[in-house]
N, C-alpha and C positions, 0 to 999 in steps of 0.2 A: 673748238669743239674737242671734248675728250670724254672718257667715261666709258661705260659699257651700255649702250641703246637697246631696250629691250621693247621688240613690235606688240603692238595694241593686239595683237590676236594670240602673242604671247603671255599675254596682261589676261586676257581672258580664259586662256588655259592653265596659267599655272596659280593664279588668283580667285578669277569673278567667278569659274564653273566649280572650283572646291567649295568656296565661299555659300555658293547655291545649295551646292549637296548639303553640304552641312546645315543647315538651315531646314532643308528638306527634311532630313536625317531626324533633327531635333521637334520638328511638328509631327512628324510621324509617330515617335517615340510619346509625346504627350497626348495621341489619338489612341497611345497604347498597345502600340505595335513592340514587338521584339523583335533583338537587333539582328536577328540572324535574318528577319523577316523583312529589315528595313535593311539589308544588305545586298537582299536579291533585290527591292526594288530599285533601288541604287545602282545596278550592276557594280558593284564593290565588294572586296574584301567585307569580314566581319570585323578583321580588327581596323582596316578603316573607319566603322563606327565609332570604333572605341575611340578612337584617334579624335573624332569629331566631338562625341559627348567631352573628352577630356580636355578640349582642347589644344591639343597635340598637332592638329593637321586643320589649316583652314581658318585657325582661328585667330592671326593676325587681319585679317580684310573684315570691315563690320557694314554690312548693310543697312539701310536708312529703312525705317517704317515701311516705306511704300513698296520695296524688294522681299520684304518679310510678309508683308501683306499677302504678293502676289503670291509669295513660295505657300505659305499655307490653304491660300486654295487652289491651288496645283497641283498640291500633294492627293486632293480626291480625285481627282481626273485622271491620275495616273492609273492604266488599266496592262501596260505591258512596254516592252523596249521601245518601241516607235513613238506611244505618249509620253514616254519619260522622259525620250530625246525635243521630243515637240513643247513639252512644260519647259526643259532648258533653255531652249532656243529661245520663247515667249518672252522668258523673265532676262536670259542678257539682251535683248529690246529692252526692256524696261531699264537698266543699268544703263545700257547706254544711250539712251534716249534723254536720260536724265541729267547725265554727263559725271555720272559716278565713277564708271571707269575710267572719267579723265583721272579727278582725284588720286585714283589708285597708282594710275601710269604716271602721274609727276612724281607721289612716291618715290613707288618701286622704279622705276624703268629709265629714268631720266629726263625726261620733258622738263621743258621750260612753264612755268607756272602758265603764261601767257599761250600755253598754244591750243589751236583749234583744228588742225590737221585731221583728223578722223570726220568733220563738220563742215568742210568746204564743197 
């Protein structure tokens, strides 16, 4: 055993919930929203926007149809901090239910291809 082991609740903070925002960020933005607008719903910076549209931040993890799916219609139901936090929480369900966040964590974090540990 060697390397640097990075925890699955690691994986989903420094990965799956950017990944989210951004996604969010980007349906928001095609609904027509401006960024300074889609920053408050975000709790984020403005130039974390930027960051997203540009791809600068968030933009190495790519979500599978069915995570996009749920992020755009999430993005209506969000009505304030608590639904924002409650849309996030829905959709890493969805991520990991699917075992997308395995993928990510053999990546990023070290896992062995083969494991199921988050699943037992």
């Amino acid at each position: 055993m060697g390397g640097q082991l990075i925890m699955p609740q690691e994986i989903e903070v420094y990965y799956i919930i950017p990944a989210i925002r951004r996604e969010m960020a980007l349906a928001l933005k095609a609904l027509g929203r401006k960024q300074k607008d889609i920053a408050d719903v975000l709790c984020v910076k403005e130039s974390t926007i930027s960051q997203y549209f540009s791809g600068k931040r968030a933009g190495d993890v790519l979500l599978n149809d069915a995570v996009i799916s749920a992020v755009k219609g999430a993005v209506g139901r969000i009505r304030d901090r608590a639904s924002f936090v409650g849309e996030v929480q829905r959709i890493v369900g969805i991520v990991k239910a699917q075992k997308l966040m395995c993928s990510i964590h053999i990546q990023k974090g070290g896992m062995p291809k083969a494991c199921n540990v988050c699943f037992r």
